[in-house]
N, CA, C and O atoms as CSV, one atom per row, in Angstrom:
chain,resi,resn,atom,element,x,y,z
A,1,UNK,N,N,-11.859,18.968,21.685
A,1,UNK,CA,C,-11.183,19.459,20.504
A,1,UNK,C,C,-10.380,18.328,19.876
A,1,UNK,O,O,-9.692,17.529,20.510
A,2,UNK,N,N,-10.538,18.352,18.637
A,2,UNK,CA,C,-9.408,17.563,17.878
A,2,UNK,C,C,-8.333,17.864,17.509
A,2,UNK,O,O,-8.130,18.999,17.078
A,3,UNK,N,N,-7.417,16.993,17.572
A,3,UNK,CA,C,-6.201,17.315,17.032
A,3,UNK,C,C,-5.873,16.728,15.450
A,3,UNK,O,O,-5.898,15.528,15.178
A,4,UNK,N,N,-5.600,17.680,14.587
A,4,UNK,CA,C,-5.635,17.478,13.169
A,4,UNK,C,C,-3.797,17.252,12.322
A,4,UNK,O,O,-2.843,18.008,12.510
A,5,UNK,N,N,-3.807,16.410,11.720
A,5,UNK,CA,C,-2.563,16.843,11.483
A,5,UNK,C,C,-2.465,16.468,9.837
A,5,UNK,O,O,-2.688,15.320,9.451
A,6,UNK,N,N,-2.148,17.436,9.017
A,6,UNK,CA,C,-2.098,17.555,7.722
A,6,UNK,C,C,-0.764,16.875,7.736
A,6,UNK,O,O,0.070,17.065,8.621
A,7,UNK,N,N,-0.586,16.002,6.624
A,7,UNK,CA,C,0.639,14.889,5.842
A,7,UNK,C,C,0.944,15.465,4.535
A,7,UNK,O,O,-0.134,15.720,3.999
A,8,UNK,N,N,1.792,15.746,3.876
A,8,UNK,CA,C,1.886,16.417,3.152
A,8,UNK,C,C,3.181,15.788,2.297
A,8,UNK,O,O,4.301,16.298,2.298
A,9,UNK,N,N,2.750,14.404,1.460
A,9,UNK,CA,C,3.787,13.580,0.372
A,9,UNK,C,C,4.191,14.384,-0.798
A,9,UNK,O,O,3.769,15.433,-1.284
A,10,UNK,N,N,5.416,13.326,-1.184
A,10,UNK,CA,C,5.827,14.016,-2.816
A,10,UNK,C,C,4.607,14.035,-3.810
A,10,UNK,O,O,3.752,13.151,-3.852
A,11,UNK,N,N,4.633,14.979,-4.480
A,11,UNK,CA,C,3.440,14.423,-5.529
A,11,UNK,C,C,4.327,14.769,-6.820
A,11,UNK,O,O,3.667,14.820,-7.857
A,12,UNK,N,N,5.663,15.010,-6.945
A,12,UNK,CA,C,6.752,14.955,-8.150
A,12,UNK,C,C,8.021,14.348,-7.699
A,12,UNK,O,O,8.432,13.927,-6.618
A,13,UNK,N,N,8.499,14.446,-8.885
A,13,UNK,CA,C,9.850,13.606,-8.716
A,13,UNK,C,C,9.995,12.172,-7.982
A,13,UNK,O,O,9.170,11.263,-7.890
A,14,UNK,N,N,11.631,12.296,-7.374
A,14,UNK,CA,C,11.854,10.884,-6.661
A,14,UNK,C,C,10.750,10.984,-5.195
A,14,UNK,O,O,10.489,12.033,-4.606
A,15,UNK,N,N,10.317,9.849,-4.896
A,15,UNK,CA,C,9.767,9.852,-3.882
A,15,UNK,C,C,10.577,9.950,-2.701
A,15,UNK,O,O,10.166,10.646,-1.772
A,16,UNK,N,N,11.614,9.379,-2.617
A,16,UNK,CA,C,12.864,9.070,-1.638
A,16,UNK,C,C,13.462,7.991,-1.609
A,16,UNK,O,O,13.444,7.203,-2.555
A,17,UNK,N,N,14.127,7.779,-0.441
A,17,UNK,CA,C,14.899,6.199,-0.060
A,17,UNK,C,C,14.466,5.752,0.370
A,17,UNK,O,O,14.652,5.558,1.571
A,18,UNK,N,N,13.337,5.136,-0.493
A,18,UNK,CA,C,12.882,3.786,-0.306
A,18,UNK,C,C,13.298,2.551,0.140
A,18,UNK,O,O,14.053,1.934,-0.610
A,19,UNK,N,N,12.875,1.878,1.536
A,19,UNK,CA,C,13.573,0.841,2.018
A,19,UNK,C,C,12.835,-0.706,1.827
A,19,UNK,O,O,11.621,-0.699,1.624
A,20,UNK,N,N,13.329,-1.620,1.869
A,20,UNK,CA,C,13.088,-3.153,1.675
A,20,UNK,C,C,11.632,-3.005,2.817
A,20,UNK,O,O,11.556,-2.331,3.845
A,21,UNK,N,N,11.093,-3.466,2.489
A,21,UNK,CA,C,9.534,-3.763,3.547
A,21,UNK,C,C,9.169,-5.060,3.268
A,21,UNK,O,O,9.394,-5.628,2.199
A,22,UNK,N,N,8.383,-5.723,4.604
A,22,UNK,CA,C,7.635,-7.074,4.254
A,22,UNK,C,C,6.520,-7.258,4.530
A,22,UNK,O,O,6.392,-8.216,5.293
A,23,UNK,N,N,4.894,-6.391,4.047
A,23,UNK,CA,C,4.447,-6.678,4.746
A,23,UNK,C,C,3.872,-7.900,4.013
A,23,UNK,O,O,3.371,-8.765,4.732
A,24,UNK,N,N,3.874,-8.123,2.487
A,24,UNK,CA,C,3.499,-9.487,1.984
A,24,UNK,C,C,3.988,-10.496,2.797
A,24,UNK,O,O,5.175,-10.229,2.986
A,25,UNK,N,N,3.645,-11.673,3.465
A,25,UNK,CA,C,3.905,-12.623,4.400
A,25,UNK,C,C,4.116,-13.383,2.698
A,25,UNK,O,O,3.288,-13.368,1.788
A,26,UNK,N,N,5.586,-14.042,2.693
A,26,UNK,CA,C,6.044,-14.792,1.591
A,26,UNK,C,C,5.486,-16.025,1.652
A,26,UNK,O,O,5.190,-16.475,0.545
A,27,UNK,N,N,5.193,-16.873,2.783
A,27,UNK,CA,C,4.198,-17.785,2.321
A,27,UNK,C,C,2.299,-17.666,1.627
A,27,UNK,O,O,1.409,-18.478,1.377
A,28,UNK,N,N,2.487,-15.990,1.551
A,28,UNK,CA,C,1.225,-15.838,0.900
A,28,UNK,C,C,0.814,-15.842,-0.678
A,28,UNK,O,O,-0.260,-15.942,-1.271
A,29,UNK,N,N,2.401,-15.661,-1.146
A,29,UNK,CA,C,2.548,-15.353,-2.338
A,29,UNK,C,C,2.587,-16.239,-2.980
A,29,UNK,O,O,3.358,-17.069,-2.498
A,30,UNK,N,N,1.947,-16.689,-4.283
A,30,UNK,CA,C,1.156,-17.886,-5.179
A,30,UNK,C,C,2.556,-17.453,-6.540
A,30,UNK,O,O,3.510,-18.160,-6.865
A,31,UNK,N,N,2.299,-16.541,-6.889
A,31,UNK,CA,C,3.032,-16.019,-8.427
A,31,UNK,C,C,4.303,-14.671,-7.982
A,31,UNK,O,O,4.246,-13.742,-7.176
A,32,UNK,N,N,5.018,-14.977,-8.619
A,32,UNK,CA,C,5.784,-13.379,-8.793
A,32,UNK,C,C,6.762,-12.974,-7.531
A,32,UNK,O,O,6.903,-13.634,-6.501
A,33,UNK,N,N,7.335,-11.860,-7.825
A,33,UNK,CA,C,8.756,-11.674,-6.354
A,33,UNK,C,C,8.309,-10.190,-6.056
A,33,UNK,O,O,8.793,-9.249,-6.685
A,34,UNK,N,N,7.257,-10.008,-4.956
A,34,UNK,CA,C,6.832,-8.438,-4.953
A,34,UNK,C,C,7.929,-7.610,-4.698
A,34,UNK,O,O,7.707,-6.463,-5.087
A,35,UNK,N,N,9.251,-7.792,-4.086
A,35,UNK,CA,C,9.917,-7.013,-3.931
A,35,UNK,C,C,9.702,-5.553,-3.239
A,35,UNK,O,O,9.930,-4.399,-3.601
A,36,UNK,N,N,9.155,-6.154,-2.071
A,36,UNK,CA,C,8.707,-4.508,-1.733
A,36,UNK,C,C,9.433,-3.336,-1.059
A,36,UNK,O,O,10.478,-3.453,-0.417
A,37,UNK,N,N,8.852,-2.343,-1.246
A,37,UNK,CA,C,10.117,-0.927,-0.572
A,37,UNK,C,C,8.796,-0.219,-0.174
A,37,UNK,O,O,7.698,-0.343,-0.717
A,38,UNK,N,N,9.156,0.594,0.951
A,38,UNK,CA,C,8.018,1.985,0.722
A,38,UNK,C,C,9.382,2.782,2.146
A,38,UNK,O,O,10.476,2.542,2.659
A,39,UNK,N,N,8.430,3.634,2.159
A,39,UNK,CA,C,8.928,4.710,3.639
A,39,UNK,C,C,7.554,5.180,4.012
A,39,UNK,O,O,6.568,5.575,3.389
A,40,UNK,N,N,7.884,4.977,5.331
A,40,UNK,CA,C,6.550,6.267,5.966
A,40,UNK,C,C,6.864,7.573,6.458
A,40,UNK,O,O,8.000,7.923,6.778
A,41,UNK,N,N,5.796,8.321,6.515
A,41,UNK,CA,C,6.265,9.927,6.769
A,41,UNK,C,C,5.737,10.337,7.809
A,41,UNK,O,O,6.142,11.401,8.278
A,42,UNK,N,N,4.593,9.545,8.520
A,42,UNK,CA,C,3.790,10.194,9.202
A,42,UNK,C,C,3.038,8.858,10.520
A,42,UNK,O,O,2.079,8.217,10.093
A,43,UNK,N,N,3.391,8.626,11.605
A,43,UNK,CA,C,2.790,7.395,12.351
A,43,UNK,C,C,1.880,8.360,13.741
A,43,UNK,O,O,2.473,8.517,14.808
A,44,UNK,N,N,0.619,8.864,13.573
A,44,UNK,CA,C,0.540,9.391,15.307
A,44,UNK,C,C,0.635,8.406,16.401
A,44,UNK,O,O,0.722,7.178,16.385
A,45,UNK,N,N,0.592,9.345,17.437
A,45,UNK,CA,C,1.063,8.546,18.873
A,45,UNK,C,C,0.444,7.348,19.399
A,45,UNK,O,O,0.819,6.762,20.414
A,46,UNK,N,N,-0.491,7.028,18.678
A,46,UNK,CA,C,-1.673,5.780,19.182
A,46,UNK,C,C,-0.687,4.830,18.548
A,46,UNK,O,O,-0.670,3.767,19.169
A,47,UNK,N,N,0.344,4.859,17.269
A,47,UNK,CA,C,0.348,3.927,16.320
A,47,UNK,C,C,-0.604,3.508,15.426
A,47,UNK,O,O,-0.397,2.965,14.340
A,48,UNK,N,N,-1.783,3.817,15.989
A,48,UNK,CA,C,-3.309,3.357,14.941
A,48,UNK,C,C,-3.665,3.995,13.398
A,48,UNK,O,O,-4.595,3.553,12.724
A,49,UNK,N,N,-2.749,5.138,12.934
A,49,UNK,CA,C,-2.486,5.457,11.950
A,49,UNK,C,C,-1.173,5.878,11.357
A,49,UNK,O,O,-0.315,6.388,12.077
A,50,UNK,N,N,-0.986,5.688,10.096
A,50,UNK,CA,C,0.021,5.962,9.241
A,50,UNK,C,C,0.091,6.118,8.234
A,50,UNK,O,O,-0.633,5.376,7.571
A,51,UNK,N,N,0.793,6.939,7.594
A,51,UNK,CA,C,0.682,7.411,6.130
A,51,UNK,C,C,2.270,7.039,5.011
A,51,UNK,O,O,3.105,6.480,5.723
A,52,UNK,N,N,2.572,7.146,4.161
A,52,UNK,CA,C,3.900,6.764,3.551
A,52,UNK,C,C,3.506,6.598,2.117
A,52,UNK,O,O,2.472,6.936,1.541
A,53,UNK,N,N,4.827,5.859,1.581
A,53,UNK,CA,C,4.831,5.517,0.034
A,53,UNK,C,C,5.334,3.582,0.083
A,53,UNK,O,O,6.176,3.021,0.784
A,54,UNK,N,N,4.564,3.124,-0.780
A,54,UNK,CA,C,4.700,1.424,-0.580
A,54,UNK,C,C,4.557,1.546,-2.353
A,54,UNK,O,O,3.820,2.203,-3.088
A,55,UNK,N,N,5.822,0.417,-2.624
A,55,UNK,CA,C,5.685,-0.033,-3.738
A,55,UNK,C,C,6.275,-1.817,-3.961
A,55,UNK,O,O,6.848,-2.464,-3.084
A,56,UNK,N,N,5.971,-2.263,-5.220
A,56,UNK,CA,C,6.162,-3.811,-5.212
A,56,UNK,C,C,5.647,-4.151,-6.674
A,56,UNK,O,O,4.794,-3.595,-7.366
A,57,UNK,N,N,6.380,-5.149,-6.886
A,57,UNK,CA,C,6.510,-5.776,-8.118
A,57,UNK,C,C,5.314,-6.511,-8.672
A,57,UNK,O,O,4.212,-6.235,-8.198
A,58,UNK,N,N,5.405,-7.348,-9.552
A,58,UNK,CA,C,3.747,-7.744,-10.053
A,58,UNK,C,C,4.173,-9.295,-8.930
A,58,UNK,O,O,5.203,-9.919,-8.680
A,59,UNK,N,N,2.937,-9.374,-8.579
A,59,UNK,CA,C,2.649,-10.498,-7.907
A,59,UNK,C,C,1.246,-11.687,-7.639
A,59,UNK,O,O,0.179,-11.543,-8.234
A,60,UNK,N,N,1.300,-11.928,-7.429
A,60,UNK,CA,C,-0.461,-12.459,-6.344
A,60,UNK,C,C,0.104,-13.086,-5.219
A,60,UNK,O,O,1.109,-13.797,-5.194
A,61,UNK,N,N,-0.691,-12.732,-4.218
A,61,UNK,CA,C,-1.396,-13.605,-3.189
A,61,UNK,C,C,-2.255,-13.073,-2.881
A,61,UNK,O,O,-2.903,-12.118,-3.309
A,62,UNK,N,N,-2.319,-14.144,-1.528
A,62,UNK,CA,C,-3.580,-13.958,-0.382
A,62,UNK,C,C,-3.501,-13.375,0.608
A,62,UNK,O,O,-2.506,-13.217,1.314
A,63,UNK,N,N,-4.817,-12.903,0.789
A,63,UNK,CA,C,-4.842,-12.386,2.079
A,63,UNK,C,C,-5.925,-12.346,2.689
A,63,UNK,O,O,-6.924,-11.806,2.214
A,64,UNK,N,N,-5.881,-12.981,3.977
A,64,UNK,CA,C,-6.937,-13.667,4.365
A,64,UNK,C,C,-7.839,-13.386,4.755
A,64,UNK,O,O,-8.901,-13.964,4.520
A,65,UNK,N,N,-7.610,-11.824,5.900
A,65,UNK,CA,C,-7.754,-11.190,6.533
A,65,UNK,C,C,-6.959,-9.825,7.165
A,65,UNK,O,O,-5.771,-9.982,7.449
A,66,UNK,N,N,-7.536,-8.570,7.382
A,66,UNK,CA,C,-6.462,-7.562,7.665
A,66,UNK,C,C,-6.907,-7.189,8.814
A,66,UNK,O,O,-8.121,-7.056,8.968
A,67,UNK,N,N,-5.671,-6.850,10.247
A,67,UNK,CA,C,-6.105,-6.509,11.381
A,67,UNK,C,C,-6.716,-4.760,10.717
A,67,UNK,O,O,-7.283,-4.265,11.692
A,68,UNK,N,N,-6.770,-4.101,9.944
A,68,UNK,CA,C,-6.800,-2.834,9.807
A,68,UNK,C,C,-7.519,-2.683,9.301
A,68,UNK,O,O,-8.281,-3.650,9.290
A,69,UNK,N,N,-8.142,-1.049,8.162
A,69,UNK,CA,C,-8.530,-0.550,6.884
A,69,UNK,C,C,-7.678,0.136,6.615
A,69,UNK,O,O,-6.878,0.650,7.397
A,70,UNK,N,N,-7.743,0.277,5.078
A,70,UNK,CA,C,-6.597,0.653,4.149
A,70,UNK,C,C,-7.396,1.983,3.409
A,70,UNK,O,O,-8.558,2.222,3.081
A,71,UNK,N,N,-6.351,2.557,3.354
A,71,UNK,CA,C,-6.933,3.808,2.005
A,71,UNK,C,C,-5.650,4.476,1.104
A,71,UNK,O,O,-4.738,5.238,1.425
A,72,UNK,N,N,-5.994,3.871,-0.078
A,72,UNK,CA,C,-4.934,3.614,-1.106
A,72,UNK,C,C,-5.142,4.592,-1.806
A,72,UNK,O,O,-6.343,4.742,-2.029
A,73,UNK,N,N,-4.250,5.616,-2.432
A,73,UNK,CA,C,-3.958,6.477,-3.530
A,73,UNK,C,C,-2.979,5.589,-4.500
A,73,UNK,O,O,-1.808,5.391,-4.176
A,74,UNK,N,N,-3.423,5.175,-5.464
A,74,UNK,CA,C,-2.675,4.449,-6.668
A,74,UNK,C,C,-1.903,5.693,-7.577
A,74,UNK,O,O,-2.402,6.433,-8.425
A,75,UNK,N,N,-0.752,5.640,-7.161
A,75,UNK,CA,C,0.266,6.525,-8.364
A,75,UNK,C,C,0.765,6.168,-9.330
A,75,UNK,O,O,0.915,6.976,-10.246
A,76,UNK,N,N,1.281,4.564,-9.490
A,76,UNK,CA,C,0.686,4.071,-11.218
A,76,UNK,C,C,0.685,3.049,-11.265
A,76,UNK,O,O,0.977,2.637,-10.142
A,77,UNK,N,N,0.502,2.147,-12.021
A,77,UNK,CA,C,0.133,0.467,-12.222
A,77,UNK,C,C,-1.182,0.271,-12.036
A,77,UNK,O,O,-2.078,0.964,-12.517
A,78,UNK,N,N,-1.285,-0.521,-11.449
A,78,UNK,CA,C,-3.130,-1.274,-11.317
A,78,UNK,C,C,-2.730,-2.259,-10.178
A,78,UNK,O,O,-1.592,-2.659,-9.933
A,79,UNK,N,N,-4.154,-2.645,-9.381
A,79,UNK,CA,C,-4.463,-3.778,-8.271
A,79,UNK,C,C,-5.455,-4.508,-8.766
A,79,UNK,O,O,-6.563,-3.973,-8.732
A,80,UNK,N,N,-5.367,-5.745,-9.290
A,80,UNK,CA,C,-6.560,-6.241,-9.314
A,80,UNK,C,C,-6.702,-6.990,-8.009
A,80,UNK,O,O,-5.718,-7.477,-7.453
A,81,UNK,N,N,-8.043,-7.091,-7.472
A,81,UNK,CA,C,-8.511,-7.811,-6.256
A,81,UNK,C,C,-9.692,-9.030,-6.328
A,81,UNK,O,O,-10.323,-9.142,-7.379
A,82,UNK,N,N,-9.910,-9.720,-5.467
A,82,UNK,CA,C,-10.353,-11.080,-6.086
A,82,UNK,C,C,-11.247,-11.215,-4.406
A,82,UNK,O,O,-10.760,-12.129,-3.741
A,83,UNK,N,N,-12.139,-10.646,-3.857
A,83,UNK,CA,C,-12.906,-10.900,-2.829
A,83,UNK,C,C,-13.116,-12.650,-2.458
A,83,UNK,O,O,-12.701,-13.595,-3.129
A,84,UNK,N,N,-13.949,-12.691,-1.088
A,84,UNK,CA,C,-13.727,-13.889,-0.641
A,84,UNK,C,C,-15.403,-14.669,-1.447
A,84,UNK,O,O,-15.893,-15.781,-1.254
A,85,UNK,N,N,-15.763,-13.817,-2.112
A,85,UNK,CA,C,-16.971,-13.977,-2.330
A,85,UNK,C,C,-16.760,-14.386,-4.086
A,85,UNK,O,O,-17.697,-14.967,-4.632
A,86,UNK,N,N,-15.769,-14.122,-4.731
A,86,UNK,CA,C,-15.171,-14.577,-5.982
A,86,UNK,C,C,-14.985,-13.053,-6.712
A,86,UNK,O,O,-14.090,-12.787,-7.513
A,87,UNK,N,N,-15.774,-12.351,-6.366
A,87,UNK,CA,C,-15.757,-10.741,-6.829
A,87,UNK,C,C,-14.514,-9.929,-7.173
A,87,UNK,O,O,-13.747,-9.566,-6.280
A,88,UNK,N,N,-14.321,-9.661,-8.362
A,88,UNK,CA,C,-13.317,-8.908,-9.108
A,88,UNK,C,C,-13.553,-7.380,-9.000
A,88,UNK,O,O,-14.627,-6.778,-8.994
A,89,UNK,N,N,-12.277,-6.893,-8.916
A,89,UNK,CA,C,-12.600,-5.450,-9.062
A,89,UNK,C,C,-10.816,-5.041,-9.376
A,89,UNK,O,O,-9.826,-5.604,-8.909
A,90,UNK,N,N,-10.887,-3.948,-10.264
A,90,UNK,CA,C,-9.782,-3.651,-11.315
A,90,UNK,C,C,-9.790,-2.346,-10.746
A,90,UNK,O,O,-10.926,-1.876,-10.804
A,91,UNK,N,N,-8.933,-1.547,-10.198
A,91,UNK,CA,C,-8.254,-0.112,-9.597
A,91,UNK,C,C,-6.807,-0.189,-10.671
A,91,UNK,O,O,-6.058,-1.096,-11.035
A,92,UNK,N,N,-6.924,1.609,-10.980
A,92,UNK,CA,C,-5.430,1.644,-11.729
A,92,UNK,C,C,-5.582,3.197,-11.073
A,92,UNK,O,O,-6.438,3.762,-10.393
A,93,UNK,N,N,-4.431,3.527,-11.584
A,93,UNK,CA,C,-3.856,4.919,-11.277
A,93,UNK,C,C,-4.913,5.827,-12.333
A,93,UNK,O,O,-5.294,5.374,-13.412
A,94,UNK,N,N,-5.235,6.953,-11.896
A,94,UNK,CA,C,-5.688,7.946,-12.395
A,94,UNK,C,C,-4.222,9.069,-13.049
A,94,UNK,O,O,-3.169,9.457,-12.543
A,95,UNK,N,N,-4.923,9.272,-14.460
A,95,UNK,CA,C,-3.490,10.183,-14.988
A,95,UNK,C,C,-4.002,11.329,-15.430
A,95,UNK,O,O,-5.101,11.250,-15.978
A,96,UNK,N,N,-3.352,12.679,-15.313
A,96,UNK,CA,C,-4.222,13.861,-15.638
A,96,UNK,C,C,-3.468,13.772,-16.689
A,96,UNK,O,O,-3.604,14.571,-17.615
């Protein structure tokens, strides 16, 4: 049997108290001061997953490699991404 566990974020208003975060490594950063904040809401017991709110300023860097996979809900702005292969790809927030 699995164990399931529904996460259940703001989807109005303030998100919360948002705290200072690093996961940009500052020698990665080429342009800009990401300034980042998020909170998490949700880590299970492995540590191997987690859920939250992450936000940050306009920036670039690199990144070289990620020990993980990511799965991003964009709530507003845009990511542009720049693959190792030269490949562009443009993500923005969806607005109803």
């Amino acid at each position: 049997m699995c164990n399931v566990k529904c996460v259940r974020l703001p989807t109005s208003g303030t998100i919360g108290s948002l705290k200072p975060t690093d996961y940009i490594p500052r020698d990665t950063v080429q342009s800009g001061d990401p300034q980042e904040r998020g909170l998490g809401y949700y880590t299970d017991q492995t540590g191997q997953l987690d859920s939250g709110v992450w936000e940050c300023q306009v920036n670039k860097h690199v990144i070289e490699s990620a020990p993980y996979d990511e799965f991003v809900y964009l709530l507003e702005g845009r990511i542009d991404i720049i693959d190792g292969a030269g490949e562009y790809r443009k993500y923005k927030a969806y607005v109803i």
